[in-house]
PDB file with SEQRES, HELIX, SHEET and CRYST1 records, atoms N, CA, C and O in Angstrom:
SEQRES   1 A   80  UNK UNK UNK UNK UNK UNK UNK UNK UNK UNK UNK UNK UNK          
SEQRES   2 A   80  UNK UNK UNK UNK UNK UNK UNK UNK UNK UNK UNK UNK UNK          
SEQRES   3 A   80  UNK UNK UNK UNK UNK UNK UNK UNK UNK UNK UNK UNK UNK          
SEQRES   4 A   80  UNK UNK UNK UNK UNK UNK UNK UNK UNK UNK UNK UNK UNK          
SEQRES   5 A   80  UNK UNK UNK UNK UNK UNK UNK UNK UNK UNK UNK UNK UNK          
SEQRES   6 A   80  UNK UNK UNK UNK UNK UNK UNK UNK UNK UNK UNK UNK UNK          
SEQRES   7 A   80  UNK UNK                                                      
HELIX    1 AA1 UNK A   25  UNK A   28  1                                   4    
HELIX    2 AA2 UNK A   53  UNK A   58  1                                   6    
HELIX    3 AA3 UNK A   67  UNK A   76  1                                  10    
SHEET    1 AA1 3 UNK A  29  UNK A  31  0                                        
SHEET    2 AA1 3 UNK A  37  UNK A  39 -1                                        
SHEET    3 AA1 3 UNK A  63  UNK A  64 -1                                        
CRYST1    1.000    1.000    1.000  90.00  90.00  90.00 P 1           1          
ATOM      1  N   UNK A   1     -26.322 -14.083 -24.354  1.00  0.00           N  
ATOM      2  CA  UNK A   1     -26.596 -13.138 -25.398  1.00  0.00           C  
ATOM      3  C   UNK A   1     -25.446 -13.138 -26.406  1.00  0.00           C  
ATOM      4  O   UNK A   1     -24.236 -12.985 -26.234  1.00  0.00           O  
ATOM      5  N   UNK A   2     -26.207 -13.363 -27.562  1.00  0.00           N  
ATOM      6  CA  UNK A   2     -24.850 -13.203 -28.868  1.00  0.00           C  
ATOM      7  C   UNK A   2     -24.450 -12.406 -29.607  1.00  0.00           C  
ATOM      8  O   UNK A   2     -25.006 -12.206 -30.687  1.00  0.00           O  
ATOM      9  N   UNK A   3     -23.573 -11.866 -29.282  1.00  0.00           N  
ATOM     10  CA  UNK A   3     -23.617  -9.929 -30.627  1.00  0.00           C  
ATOM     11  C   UNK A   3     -22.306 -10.363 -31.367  1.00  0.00           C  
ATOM     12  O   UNK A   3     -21.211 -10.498 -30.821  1.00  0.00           O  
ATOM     13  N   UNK A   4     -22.569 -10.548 -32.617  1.00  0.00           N  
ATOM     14  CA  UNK A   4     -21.775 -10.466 -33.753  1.00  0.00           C  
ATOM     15  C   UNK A   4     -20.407 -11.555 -33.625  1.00  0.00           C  
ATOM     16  O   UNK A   4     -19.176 -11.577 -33.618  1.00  0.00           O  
ATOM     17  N   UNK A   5     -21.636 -12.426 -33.532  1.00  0.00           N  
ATOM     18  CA  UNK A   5     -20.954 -13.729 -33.531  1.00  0.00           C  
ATOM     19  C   UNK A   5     -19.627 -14.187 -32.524  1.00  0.00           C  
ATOM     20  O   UNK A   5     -18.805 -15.032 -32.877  1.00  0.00           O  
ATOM     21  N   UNK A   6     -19.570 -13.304 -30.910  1.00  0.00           N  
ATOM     22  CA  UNK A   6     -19.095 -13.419 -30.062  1.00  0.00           C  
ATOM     23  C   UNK A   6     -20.381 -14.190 -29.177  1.00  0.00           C  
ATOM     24  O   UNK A   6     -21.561 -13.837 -29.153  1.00  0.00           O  
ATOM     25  N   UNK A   7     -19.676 -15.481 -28.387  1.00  0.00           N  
ATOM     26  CA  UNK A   7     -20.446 -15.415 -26.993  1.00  0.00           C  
ATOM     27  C   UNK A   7     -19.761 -15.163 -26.162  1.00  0.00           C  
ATOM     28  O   UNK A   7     -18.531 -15.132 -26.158  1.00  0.00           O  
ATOM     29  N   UNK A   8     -20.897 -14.836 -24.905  1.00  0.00           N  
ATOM     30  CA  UNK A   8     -20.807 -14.424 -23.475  1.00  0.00           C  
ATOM     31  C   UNK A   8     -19.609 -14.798 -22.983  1.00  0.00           C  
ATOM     32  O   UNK A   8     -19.024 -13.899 -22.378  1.00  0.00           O  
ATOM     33  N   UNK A   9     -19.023 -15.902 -23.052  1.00  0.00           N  
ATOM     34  CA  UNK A   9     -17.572 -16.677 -22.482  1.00  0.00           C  
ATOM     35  C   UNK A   9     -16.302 -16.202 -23.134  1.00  0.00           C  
ATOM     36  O   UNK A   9     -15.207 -16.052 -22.591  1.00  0.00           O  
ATOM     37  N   UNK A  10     -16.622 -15.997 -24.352  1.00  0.00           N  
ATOM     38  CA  UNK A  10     -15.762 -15.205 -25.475  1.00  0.00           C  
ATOM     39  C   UNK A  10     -15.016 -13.959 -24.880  1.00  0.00           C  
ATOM     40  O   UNK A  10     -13.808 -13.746 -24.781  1.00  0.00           O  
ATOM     41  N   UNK A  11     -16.308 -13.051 -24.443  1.00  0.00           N  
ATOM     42  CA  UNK A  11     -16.616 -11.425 -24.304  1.00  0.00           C  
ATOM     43  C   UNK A  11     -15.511 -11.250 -22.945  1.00  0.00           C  
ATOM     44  O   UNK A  11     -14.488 -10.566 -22.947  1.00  0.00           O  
ATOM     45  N   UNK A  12     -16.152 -12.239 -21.588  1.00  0.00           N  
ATOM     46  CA  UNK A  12     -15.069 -12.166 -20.240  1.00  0.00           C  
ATOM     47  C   UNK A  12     -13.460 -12.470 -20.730  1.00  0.00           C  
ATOM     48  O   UNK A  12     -12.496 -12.075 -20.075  1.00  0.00           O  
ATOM     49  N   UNK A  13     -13.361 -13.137 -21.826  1.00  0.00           N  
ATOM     50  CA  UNK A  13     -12.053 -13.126 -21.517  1.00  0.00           C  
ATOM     51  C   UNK A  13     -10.928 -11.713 -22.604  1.00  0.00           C  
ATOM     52  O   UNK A  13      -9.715 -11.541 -22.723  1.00  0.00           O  
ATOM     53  N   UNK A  14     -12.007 -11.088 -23.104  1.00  0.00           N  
ATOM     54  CA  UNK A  14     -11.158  -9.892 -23.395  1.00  0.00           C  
ATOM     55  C   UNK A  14     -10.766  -9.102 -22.514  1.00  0.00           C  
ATOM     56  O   UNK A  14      -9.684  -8.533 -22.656  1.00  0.00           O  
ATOM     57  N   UNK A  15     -11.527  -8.896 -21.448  1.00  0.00           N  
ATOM     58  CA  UNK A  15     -11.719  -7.658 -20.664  1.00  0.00           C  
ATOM     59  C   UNK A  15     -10.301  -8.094 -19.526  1.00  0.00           C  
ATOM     60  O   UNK A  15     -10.311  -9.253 -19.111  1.00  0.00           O  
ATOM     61  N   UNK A  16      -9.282  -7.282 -19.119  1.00  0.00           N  
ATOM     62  CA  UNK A  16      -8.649  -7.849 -18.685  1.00  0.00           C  
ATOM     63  C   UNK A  16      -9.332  -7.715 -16.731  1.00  0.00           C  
ATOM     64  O   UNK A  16     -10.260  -7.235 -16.079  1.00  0.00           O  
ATOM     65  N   UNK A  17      -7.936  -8.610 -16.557  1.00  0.00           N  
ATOM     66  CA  UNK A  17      -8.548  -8.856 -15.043  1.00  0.00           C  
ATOM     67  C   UNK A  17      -8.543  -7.662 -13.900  1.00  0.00           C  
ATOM     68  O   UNK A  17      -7.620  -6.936 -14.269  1.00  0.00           O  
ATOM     69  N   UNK A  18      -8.876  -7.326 -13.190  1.00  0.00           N  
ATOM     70  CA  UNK A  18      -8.522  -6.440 -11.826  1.00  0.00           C  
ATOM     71  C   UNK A  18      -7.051  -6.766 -11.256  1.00  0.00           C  
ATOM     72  O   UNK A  18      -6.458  -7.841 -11.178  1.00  0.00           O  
ATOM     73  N   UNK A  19      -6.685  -5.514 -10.901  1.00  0.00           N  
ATOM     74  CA  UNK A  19      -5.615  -5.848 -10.445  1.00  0.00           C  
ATOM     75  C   UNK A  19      -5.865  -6.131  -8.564  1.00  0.00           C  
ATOM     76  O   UNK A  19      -6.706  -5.393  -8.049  1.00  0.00           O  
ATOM     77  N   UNK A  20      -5.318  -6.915  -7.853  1.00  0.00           N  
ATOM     78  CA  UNK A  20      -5.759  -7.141  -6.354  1.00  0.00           C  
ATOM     79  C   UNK A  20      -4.427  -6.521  -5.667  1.00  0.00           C  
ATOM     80  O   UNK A  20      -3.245  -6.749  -5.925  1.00  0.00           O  
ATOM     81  N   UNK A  21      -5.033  -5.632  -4.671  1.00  0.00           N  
ATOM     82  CA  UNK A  21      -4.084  -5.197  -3.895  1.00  0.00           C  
ATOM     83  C   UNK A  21      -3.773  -5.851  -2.874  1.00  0.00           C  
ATOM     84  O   UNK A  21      -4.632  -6.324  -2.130  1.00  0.00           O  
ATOM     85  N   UNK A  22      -2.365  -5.995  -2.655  1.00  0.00           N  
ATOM     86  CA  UNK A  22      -2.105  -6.379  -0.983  1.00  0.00           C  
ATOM     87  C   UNK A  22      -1.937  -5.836  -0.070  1.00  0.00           C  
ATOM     88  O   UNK A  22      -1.362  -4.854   0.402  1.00  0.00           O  
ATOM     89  N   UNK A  23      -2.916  -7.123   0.292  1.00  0.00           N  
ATOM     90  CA  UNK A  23      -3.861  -6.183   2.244  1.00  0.00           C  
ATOM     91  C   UNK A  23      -2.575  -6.084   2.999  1.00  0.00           C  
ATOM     92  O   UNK A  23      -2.470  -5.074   3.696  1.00  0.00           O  
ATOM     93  N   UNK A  24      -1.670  -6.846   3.004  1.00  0.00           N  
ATOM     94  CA  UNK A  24      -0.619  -6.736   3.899  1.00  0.00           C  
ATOM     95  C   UNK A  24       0.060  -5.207   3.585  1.00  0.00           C  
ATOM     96  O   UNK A  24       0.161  -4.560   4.628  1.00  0.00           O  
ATOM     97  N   UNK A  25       0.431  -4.661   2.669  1.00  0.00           N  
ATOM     98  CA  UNK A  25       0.998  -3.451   2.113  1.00  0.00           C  
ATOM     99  C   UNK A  25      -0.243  -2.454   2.513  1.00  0.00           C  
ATOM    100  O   UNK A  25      -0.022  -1.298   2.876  1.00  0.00           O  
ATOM    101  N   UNK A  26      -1.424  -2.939   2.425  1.00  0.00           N  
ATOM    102  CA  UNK A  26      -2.047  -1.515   2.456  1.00  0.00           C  
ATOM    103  C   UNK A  26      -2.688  -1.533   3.801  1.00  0.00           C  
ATOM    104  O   UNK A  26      -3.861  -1.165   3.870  1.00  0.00           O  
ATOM    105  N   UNK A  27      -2.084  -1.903   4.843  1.00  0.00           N  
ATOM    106  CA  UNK A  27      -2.717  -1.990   6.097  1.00  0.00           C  
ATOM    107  C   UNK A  27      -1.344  -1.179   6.518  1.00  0.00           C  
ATOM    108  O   UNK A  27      -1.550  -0.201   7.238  1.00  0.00           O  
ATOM    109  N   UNK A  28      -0.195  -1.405   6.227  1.00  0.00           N  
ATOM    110  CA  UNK A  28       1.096  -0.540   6.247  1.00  0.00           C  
ATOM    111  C   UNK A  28       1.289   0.966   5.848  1.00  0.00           C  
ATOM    112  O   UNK A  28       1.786   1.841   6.557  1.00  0.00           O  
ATOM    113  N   UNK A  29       0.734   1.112   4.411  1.00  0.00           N  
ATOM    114  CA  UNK A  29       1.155   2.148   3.943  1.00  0.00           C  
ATOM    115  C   UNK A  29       0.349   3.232   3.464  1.00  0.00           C  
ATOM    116  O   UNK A  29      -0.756   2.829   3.103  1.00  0.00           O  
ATOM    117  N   UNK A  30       0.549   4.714   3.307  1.00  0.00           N  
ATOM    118  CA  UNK A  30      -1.072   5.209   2.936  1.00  0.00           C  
ATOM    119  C   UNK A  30       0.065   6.104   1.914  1.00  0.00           C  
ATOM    120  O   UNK A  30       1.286   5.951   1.948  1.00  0.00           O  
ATOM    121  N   UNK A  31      -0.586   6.934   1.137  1.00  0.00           N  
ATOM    122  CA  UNK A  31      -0.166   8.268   0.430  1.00  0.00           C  
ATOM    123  C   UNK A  31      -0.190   8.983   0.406  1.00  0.00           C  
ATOM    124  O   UNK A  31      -1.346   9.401   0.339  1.00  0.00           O  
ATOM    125  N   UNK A  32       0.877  10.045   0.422  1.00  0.00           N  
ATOM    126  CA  UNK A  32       0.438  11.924   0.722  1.00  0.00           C  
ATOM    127  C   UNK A  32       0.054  12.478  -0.719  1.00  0.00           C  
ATOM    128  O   UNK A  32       0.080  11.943  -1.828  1.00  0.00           O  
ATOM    129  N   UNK A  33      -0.228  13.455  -0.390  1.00  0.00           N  
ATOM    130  CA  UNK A  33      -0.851  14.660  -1.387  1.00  0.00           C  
ATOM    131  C   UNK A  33      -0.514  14.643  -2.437  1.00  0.00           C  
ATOM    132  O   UNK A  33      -1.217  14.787  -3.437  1.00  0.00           O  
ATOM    133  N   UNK A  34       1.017  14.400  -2.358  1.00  0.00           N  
ATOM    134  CA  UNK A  34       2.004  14.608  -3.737  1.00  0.00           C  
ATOM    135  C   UNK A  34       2.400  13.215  -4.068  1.00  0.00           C  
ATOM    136  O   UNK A  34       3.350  13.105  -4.843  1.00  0.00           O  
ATOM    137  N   UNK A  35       1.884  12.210  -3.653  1.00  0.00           N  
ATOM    138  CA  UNK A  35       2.597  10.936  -3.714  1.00  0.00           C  
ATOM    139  C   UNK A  35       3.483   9.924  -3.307  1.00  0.00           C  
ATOM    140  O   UNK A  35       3.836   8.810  -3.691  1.00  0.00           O  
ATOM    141  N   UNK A  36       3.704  10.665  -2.444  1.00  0.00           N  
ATOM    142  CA  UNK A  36       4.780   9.798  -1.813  1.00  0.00           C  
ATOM    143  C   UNK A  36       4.362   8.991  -1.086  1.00  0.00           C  
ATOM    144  O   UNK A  36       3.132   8.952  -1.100  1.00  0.00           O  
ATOM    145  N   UNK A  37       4.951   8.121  -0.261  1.00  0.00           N  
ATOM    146  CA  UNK A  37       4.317   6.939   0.782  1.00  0.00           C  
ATOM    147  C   UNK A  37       5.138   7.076   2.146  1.00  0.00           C  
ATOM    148  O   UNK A  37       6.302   7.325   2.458  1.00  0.00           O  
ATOM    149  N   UNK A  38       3.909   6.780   2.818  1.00  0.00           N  
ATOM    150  CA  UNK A  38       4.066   6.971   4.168  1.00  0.00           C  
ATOM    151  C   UNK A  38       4.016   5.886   5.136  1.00  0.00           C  
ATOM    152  O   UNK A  38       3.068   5.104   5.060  1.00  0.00           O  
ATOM    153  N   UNK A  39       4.873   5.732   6.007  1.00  0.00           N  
ATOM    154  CA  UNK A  39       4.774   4.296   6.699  1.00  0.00           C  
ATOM    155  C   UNK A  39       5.093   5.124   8.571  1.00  0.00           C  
ATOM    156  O   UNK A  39       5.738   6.088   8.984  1.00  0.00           O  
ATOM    157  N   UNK A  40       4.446   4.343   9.032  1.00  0.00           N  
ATOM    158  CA  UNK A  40       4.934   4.200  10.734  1.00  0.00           C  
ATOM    159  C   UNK A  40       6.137   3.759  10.891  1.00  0.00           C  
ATOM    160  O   UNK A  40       6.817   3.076  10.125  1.00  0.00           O  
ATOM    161  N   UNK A  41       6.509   4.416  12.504  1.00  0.00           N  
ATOM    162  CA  UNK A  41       7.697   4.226  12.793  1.00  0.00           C  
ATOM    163  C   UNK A  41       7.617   2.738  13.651  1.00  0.00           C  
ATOM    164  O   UNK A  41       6.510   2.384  14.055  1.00  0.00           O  
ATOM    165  N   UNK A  42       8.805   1.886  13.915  1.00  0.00           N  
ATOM    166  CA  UNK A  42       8.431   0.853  14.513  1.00  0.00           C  
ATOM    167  C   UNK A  42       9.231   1.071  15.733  1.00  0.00           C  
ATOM    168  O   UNK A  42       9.749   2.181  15.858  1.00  0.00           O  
ATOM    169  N   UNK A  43       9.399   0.249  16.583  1.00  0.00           N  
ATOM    170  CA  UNK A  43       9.911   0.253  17.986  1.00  0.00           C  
ATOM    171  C   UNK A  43       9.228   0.743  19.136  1.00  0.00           C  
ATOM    172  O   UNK A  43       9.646   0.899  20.283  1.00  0.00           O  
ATOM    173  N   UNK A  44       7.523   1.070  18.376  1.00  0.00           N  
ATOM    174  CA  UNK A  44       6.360   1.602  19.199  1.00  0.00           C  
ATOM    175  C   UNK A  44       5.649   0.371  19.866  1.00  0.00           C  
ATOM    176  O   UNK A  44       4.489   0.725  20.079  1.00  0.00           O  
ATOM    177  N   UNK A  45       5.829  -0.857  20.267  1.00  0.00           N  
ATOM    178  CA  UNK A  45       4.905  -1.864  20.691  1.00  0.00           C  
ATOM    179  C   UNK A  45       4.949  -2.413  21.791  1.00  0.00           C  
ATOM    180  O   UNK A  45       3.856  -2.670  22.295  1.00  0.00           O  
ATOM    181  N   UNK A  46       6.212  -2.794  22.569  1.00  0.00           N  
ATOM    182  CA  UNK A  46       6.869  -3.005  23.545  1.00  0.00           C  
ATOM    183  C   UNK A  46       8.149  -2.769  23.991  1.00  0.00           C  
ATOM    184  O   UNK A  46       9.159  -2.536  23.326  1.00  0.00           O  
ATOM    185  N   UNK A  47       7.943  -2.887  25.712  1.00  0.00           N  
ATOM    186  CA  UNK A  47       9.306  -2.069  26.229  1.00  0.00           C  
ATOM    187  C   UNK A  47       9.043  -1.039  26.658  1.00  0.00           C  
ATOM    188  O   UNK A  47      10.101  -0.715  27.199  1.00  0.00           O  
ATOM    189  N   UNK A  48       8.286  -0.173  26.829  1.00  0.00           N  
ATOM    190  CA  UNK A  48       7.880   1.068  26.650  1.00  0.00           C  
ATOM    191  C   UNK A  48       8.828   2.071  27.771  1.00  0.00           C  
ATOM    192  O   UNK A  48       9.279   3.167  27.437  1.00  0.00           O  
ATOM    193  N   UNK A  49       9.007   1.497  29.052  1.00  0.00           N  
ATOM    194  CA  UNK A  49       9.557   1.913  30.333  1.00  0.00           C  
ATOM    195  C   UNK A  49      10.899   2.161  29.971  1.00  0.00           C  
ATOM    196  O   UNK A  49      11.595   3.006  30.533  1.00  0.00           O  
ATOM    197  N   UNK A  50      11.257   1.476  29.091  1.00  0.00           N  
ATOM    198  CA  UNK A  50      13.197   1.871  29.251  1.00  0.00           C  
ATOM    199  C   UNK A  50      13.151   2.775  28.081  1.00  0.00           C  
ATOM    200  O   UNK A  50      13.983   3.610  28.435  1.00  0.00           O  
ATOM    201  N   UNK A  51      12.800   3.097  27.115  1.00  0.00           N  
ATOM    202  CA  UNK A  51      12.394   4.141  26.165  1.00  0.00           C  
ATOM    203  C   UNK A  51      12.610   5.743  27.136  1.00  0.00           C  
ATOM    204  O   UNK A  51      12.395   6.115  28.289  1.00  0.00           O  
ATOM    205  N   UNK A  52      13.236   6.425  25.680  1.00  0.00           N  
ATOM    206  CA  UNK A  52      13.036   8.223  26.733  1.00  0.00           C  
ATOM    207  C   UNK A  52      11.993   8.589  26.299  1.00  0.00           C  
ATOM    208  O   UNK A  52      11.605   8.037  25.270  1.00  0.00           O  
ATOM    209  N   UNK A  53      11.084   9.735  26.962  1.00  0.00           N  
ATOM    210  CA  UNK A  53      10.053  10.285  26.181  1.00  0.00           C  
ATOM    211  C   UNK A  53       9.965  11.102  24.658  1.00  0.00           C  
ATOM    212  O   UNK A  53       9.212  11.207  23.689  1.00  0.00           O  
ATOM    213  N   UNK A  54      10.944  11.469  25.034  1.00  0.00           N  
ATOM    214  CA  UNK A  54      12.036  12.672  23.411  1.00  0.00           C  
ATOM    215  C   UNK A  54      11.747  11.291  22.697  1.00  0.00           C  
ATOM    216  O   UNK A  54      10.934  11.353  21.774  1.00  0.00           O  
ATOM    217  N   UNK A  55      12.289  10.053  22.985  1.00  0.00           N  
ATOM    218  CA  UNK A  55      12.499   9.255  21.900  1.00  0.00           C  
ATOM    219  C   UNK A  55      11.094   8.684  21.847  1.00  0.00           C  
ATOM    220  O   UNK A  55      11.107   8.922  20.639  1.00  0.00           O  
ATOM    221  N   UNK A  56      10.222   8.296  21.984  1.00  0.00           N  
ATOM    222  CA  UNK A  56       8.816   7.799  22.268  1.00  0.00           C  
ATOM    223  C   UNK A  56       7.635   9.107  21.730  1.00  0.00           C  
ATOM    224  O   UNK A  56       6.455   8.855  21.487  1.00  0.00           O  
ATOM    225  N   UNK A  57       8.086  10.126  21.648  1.00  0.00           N  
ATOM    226  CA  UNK A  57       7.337  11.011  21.029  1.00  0.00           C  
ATOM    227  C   UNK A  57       8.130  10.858  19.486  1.00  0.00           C  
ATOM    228  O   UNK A  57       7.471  10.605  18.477  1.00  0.00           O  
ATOM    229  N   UNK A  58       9.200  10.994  19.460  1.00  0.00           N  
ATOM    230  CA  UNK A  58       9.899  11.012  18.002  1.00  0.00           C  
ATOM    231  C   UNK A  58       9.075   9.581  16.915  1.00  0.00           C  
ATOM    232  O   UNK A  58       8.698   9.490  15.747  1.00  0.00           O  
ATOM    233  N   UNK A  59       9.110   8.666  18.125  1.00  0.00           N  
ATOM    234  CA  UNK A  59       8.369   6.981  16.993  1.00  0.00           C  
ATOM    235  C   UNK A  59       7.299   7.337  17.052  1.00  0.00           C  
ATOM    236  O   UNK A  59       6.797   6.537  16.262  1.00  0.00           O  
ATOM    237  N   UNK A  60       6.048   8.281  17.570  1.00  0.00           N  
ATOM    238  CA  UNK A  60       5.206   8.333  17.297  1.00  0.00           C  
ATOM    239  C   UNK A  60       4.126   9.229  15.880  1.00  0.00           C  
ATOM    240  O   UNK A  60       2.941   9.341  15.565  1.00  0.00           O  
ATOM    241  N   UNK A  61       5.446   9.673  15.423  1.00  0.00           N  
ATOM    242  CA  UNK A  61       5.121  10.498  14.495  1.00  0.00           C  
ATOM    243  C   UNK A  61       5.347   9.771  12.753  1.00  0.00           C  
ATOM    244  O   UNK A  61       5.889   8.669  12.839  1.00  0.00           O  
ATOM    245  N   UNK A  62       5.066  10.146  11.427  1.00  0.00           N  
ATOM    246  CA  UNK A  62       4.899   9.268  10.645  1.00  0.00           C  
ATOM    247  C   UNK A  62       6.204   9.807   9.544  1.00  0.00           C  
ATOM    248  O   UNK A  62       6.468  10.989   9.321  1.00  0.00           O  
ATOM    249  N   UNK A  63       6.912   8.615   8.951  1.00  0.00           N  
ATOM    250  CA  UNK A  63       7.931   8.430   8.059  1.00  0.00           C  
ATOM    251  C   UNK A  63       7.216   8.148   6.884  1.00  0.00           C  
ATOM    252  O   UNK A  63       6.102   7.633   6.794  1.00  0.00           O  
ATOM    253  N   UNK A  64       8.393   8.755   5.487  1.00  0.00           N  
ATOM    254  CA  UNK A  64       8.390   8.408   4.469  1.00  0.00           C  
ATOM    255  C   UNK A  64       8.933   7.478   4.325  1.00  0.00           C  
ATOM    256  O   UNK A  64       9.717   7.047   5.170  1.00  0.00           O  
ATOM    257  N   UNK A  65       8.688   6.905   3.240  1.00  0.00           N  
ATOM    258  CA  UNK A  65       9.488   5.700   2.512  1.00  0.00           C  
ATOM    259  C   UNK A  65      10.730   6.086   1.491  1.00  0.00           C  
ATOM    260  O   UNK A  65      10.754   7.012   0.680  1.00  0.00           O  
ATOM    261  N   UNK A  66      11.506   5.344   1.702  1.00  0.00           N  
ATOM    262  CA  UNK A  66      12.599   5.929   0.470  1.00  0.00           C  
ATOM    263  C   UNK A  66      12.392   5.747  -0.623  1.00  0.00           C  
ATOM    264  O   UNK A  66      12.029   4.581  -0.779  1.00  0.00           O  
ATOM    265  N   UNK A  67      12.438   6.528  -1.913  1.00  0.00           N  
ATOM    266  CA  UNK A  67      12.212   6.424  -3.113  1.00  0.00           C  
ATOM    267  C   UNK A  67      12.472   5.112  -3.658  1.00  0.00           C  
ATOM    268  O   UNK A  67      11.656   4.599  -4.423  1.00  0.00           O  
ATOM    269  N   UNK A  68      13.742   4.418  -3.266  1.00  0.00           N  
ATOM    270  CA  UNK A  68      14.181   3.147  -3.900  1.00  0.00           C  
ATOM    271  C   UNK A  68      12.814   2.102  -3.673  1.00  0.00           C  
ATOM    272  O   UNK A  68      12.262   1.441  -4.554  1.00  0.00           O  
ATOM    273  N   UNK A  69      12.462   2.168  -2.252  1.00  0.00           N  
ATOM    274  CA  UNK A  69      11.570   1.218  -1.834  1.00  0.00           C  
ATOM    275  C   UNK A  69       9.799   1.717  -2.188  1.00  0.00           C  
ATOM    276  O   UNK A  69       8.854   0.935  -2.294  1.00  0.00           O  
ATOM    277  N   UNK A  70       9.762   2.891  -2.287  1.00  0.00           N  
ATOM    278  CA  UNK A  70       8.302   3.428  -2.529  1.00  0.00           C  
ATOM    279  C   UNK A  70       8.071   2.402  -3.810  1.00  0.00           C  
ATOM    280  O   UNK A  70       7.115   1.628  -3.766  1.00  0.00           O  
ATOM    281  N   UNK A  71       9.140   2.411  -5.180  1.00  0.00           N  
ATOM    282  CA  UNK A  71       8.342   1.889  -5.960  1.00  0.00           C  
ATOM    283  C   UNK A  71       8.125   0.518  -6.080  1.00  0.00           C  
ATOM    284  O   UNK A  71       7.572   0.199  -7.133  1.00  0.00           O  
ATOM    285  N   UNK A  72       8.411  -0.435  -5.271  1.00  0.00           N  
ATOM    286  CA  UNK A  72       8.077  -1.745  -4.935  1.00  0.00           C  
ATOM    287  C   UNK A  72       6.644  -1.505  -4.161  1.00  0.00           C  
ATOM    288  O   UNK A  72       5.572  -1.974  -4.543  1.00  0.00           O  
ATOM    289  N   UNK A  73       6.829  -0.723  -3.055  1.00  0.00           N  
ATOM    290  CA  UNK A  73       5.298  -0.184  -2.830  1.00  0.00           C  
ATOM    291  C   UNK A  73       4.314  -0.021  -3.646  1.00  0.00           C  
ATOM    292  O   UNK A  73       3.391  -0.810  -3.446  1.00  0.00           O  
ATOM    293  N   UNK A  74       4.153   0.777  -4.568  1.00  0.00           N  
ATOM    294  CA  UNK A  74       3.602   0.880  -5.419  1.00  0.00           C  
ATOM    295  C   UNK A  74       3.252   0.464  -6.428  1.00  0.00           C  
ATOM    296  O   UNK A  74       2.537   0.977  -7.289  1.00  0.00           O  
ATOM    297  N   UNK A  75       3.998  -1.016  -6.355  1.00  0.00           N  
ATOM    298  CA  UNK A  75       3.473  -2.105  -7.475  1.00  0.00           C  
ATOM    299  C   UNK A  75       2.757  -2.922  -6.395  1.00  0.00           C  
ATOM    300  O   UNK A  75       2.019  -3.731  -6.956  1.00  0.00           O  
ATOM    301  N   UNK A  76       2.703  -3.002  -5.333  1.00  0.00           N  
ATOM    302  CA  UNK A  76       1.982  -3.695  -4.391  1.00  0.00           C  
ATOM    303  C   UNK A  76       0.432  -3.246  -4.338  1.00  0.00           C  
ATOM    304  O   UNK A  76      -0.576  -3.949  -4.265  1.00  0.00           O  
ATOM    305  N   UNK A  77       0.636  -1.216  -4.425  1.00  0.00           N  
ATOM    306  CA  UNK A  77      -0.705  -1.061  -4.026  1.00  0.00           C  
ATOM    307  C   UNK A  77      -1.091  -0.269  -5.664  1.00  0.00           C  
ATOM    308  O   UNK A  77      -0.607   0.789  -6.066  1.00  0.00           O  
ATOM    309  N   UNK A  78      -1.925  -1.004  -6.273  1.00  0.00           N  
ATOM    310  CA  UNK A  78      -2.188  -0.159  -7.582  1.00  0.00           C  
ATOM    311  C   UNK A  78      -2.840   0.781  -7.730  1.00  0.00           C  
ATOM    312  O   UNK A  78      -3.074   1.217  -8.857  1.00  0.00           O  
ATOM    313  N   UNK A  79      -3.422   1.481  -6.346  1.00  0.00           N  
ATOM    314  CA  UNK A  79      -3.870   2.522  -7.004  1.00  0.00           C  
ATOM    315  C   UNK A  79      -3.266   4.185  -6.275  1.00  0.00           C  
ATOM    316  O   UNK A  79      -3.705   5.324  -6.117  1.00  0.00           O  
ATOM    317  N   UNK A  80      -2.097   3.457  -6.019  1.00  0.00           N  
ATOM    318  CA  UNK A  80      -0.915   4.685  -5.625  1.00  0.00           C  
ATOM    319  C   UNK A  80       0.120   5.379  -6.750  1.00  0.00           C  
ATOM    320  O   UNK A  80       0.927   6.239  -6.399  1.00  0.00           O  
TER     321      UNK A  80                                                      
END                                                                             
């Protein structure tokens, strides 16, 4: 279809592209209420027996990210 002396091949390349998020970052990280980013604690996977419980309840609960690093995050996931 031709409108005003644009074609169809013309038209796709104005429109810019999608931005693609990475799955690796967003299988990691989610966002709170206010924005910030939230990541798991690690040292939860193995070993479990020599671990204290105090400390094994403490990794099970969820961390922020530090501001320095959130915004590298957030060029990773675009719609944070």
């Amino acid at each position: 279809m031709v409108e005003r002396g644009l074609c169809e091949r013309s038209l796709r390349v104005l429109t810019m592209p999608k931005m693609k998020t990475n799955r690796c970052a967003a299988k990691r990280f989610r966002f709170t209420g206010t924005g910030k980013v939230r990541r798991s604690k690690s040292g939860l996977n193995h070993m479990m027996q020599e671990k204290s419980r105090k400390r094994l309840r403490r990794l099970r609960k969820n961390d922020t990210v530090d501001k320095a690093m959130a915004k590298r995050v957030k060029i990773l996931l675009p719609y944070g």
